[in-house]
Residue frames relative to the residue before (quaternion, step in Angstrom):
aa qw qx qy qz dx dy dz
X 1.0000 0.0000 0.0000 0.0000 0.00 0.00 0.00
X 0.6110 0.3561 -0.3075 0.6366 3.93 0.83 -0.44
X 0.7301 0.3716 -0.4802 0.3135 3.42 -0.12 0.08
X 0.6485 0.3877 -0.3514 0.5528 3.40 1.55 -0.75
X 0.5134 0.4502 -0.5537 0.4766 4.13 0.65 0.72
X 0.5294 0.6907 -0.2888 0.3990 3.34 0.92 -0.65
X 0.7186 0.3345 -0.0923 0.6027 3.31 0.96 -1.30
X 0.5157 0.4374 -0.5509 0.4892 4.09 0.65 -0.77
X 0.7408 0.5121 -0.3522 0.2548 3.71 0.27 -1.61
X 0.8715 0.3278 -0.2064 0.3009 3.24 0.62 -0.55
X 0.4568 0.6074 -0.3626 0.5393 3.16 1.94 0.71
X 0.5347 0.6417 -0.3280 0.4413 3.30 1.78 -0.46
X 0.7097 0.5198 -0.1967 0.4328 2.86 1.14 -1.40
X 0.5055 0.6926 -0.3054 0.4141 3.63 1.07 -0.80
X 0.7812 0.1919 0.0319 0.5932 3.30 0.37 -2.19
X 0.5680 -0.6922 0.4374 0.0832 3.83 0.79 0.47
X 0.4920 0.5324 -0.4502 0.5213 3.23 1.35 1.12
X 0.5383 -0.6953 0.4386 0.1852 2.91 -0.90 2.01
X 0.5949 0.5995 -0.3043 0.4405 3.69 0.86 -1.08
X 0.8129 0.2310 -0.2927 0.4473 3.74 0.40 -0.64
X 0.3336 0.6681 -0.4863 0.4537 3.56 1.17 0.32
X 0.7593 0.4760 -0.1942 0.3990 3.51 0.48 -1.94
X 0.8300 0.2976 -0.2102 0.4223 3.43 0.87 -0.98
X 0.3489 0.6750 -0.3904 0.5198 3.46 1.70 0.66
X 0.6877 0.3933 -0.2403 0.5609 3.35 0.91 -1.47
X 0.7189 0.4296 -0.3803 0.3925 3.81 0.34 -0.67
X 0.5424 0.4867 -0.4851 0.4834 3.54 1.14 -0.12
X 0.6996 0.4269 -0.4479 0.3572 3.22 -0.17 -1.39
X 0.6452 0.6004 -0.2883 0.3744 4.03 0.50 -0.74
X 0.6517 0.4457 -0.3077 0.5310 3.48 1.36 -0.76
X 0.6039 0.6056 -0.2445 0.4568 3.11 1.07 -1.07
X 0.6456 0.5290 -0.2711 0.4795 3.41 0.72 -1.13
X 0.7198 0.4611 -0.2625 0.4476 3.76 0.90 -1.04
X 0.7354 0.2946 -0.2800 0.5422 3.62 0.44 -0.69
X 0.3638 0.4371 -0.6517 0.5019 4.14 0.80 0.21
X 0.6929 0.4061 -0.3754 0.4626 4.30 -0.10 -1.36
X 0.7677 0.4053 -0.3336 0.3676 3.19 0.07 -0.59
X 0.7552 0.3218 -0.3833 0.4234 3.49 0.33 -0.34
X 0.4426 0.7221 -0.3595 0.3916 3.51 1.61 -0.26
X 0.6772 0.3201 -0.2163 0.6262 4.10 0.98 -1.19
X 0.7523 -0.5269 0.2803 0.2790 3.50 0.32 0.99
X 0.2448 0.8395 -0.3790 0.3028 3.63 1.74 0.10
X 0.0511 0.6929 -0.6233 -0.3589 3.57 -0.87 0.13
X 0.2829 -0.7086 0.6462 -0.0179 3.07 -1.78 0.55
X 0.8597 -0.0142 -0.0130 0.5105 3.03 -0.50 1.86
X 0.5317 -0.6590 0.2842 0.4496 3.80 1.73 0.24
X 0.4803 0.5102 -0.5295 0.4782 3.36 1.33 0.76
X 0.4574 -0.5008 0.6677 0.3068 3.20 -1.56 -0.58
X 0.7777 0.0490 -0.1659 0.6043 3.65 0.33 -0.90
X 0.1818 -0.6569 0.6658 0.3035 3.46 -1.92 -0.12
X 0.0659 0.8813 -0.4255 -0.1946 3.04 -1.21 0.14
């Protein structure tokens, strides 16, 4: 999930569409949150790990 925000963001940025910027940044952030979370031993979503 952060790698595809990674990649929306920086096609957004390329071809200048505000829209794939926003939903680049909101991945990489979701992503970012359940990577911590499943890291401190959290489940997430009835797993234990994400990846």
């Amino acid at each position: 999930m952060i790698i595809l925000g990674i990649i929306l963001f920086i096609v957004g940025l390329v071809a200048t569409i505000a829209v794939l910027q926003t939903i680049g940044i909101i991945l990489i952030l979701v992503g970012a949150v359940l990577f911590v979370l499943g890291r401190t031993g959290h489940a997430v979503a009835g797993r234990r790990h994400y990846w």
